[in-house]
C-alpha positions in Angstrom: 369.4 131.2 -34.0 369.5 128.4 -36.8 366.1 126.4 -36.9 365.8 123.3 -35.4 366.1 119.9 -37.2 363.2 118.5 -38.5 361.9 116.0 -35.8 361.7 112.3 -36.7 359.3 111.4 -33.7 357.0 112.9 -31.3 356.8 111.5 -27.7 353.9 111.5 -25.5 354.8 110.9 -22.1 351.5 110.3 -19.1 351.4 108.5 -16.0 348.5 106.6 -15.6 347.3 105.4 -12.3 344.3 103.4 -12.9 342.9 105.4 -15.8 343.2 103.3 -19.1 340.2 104.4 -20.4 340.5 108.0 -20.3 344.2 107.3 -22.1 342.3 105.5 -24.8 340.5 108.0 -25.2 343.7 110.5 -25.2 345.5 108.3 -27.9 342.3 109.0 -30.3 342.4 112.3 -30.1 346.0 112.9 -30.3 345.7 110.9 -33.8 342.9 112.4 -35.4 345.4 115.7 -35.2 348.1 114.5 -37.9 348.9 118.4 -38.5 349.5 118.6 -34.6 352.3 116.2 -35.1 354.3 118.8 -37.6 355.1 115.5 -39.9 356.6 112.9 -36.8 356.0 109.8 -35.9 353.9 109.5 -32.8 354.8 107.3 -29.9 353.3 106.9 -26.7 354.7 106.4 -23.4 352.7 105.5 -20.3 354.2 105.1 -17.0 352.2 102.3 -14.8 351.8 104.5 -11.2 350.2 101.3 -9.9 353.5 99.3 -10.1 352.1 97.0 -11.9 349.1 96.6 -9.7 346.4 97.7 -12.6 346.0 94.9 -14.9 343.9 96.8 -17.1 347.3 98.6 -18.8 349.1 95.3 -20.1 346.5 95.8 -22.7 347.9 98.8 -24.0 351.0 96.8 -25.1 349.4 95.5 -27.9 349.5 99.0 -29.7 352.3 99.4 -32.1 352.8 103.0 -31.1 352.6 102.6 -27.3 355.1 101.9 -24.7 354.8 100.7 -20.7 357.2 101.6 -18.0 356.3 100.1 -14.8 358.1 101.6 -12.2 359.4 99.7 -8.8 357.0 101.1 -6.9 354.3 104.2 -6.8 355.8 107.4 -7.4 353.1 109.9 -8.1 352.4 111.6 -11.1 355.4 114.1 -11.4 357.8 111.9 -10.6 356.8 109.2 -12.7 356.9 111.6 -15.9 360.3 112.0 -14.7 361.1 108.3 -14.6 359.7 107.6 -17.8 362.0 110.3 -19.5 364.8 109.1 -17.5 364.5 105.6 -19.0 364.4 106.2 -22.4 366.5 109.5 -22.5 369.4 107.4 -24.4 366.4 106.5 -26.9 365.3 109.9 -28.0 367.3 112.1 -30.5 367.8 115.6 -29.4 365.7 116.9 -32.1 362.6 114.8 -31.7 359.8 116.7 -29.8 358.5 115.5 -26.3 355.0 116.3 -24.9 354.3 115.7 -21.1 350.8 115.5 -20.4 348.2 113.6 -17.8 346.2 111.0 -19.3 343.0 112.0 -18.0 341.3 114.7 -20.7 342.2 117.7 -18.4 345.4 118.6 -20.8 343.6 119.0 -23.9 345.1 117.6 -27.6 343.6 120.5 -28.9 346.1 122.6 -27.2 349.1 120.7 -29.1 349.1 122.4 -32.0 349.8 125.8 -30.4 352.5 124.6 -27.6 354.3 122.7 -30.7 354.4 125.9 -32.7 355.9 127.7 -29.9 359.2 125.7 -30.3 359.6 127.0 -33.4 358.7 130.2 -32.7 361.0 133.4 -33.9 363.0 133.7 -31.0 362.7 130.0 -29.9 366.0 128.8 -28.6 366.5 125.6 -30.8 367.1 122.7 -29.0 367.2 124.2 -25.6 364.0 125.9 -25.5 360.9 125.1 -23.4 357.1 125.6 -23.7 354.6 125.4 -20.6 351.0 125.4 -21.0 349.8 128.7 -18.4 346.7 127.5 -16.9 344.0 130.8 -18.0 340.7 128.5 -16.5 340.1 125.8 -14.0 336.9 124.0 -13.6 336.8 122.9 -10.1 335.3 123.4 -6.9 335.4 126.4 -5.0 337.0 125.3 -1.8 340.1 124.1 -4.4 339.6 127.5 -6.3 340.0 129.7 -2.8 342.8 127.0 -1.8 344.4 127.3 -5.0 344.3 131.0 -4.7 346.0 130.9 -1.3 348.8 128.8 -2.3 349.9 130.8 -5.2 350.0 134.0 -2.8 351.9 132.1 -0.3 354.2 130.5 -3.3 355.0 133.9 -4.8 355.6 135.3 -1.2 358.5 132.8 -0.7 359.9 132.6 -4.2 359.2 135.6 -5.6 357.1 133.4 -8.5 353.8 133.4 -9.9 353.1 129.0 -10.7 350.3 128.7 -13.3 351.8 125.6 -15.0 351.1 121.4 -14.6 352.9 118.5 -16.5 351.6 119.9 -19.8 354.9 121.0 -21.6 356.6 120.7 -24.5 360.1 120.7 -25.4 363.0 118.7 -27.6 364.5 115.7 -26.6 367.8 117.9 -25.8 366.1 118.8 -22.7 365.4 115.3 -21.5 368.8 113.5 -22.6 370.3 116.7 -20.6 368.3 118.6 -18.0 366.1 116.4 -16.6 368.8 114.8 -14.6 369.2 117.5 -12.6 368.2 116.7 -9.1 365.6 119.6 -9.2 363.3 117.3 -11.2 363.8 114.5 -8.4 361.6 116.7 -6.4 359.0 117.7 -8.6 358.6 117.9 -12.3 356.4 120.9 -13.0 358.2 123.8 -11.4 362.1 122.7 -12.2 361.4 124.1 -15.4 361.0 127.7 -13.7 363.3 126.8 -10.8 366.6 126.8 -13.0 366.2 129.7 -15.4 365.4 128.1 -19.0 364.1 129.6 -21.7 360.7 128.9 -21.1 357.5 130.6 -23.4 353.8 130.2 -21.5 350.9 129.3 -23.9 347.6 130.0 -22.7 345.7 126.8 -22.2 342.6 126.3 -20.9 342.1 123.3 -18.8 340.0 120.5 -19.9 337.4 118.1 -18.1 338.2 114.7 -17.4 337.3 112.3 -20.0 336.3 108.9 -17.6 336.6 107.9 -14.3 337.0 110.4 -11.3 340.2 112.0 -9.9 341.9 110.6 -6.7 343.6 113.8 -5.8 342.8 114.2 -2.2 343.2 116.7 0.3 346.7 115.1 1.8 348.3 114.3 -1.5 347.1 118.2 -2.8 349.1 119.5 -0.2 352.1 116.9 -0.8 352.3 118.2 -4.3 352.2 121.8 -3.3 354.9 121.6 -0.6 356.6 119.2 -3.6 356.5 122.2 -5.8 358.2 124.5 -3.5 361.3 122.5 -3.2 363.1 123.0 -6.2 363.2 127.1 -5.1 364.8 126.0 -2.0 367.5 128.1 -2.7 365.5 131.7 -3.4 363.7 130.3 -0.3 366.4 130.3 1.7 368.0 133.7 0.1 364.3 135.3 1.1 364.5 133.8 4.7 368.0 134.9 5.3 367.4 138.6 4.4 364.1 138.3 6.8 366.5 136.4 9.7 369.4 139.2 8.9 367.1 142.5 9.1 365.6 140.4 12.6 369.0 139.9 14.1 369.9 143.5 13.0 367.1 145.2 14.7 366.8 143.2 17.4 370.5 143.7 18.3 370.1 148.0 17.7 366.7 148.0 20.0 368.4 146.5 22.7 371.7 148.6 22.7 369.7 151.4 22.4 367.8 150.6 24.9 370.7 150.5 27.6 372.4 153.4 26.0 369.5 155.2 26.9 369.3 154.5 30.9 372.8 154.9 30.6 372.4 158.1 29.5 369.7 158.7 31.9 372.2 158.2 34.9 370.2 154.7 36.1 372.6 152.3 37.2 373.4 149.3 35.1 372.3 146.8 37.9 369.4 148.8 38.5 368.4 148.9 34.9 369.0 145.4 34.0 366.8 143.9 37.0 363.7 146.0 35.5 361.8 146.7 32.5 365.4 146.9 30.3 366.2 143.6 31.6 363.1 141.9 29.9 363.4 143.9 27.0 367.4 143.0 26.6 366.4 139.2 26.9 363.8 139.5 24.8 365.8 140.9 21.8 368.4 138.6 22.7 366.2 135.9 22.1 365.7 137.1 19.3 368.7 137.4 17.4 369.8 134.5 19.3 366.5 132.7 16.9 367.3 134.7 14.0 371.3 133.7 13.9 370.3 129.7 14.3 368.0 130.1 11.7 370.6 131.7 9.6 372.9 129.5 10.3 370.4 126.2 9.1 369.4 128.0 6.0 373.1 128.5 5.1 373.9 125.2 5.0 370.7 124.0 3.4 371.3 126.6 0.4 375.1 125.3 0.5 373.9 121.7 0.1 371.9 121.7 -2.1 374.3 123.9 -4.4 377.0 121.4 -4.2 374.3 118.8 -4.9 373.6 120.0 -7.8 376.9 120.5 -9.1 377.5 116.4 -7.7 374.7 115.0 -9.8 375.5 117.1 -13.2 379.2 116.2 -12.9 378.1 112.4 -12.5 376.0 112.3 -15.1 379.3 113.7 -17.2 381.2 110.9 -16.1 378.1 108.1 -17.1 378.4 109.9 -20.5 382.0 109.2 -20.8 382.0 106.1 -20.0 379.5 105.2 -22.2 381.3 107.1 -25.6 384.4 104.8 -24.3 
């Protein structure tokens, strides 16, 4: 693999949601790291998750090196990394390097250096490859800490994946005039990049403590972003439930014929049988499989939808290129 072009730029993508300070504070320490940078030009890009609301972040325009999106309307933090990239994916070469990271201390500049390095890594994949900072420490509470520990069990029970990652990634701007319009990242942010099967290399990073302000992550929009990060995997979802749904149809099905085979067999007469014990347990399995198949069925079409939605949005985006180049 060739290395990759030497980067003209940097970009440094957080959504702020009433939280100018700590991204002051951010913008500082990014730029007393010049050797971070690997020889780009920084520029910074905030995304305004107030809609416009927070009057505090019109200040920020009067830095040379910072840009502010200010989306229609709130979209929470994921999805407004995603907006922001969105917006200015036509601006960014494919060889300048993009950092997504929350403005709030807890993904730590000090870190850059190493997830930067990984993109040139031997065995990096050049343009197309993707580094994710792998959370190793957490400094919260411990009702989030046993919460925290429950989700990930119940995540890697229904997609067969461990999560230990956040916004904090790095990558090329290939990746953001290209993948990030799949519809994955329309859901959430974080866990597209493990949904679709990139090249992706985990970096250790310890998480950081907020520089100002406080957090307003609540309990409700904690388990919005956890049922948020489950929905890219629909489809290994649904492949996981279908197996579960098939093996319940199956056995239901064989307990029940077996059932009647046996008073068959044991010379009890078929109206006899049924009005009894065997007639519960028949109607029981049936319901059963009769469950089972309906589920099947609804998970079937889900997986099939979302397939061909996939393959809709990437063959659109096609056509906006070629109209565009004509």
């Amino acid at each position: 693999m060739p290395p990759s072009p030497k980067p003209n730029f940097v970009w440094f993508f957080s959504p702020v949601y009433l939280d100018v300070e700590s991204f002051l504070i951010l913008r500082q320490r990014i730029l007393e790291r010049p050797l971070a940078l690997r020889g780009a030009t920084p520029r910074f890009v905030i995304i305004d998750d107030t809609a416009g609301l927070d009057e505090q972040i019109r200040e920020l325009a009067a830095f040379g090196d910072v840009r502010v999106l200010v989306p229609p309307f709130n979209l929470g933090h994921q999805r407004a990394i995603v907006y922001g990239l969105r917006t200015l994916a036509d601006e960014i070469a494919e060889e300048d390097l993009i950092v997504t990271l929350d403005a709030d201390g807890e993904d730590r500049p000090e870190d850059l250096p190493r997830l930067l390095a990984a993109l040139e890594a031997p065995g990096a994949r050049g343009l197309r490859q993707i580094v994710l900072a792998q959370r190793t420490k957490r400094r919260e509470s411990p009702t989030f800490k046993v919460m925290y520990f429950f989700f990930k069990l119940f995540f890697r029970f229904l997609t067969g994946t461990v999560i230990r990652t956040g916004n904090f990634a790095a990558f090329r701007g290939w990746a953001a005039r290209n993948v990030l319009f799949h519809p994955h990242f329309d859901l959430c942010y974080s866990s597209s990049w493990l949904s679709l099967n990139l090249p992706v290399t985990p970096v250790p990073c310890e998480r950081g403590r907020r520089y100002a302000g406080r957090s307003r992550m609540n309990l409700v929009r904690l388990i919005t972003h956890g049922i948020r990060m489950l929905m890219p995997f629909l489809d290994r979802i649904a492949i996981r439930a279908l197996i579960g749904f098939s093996v319940t149809l199956g056995g239901a099905t064989a307990l029940a014929l077996g059932l009647l085979a046996r008073n068959l067999v044991a010379g009890q007469p078929l109206a006899e049988a049924l009005s009894g014990r065997l007639g519960w347990a028949l109607l029981t399995c049936g319901g059963l499989s009769f469950l089972a198949l309906g589920n099947f069925v609804i998970l079937f079409t889900l997986f099939s939808q979302s397939q061909g939605f996939s393959l809709r949005a990437l063959d659109q985006r096609r056509e906006r290129g070629d109209a565009k180049a004509a």
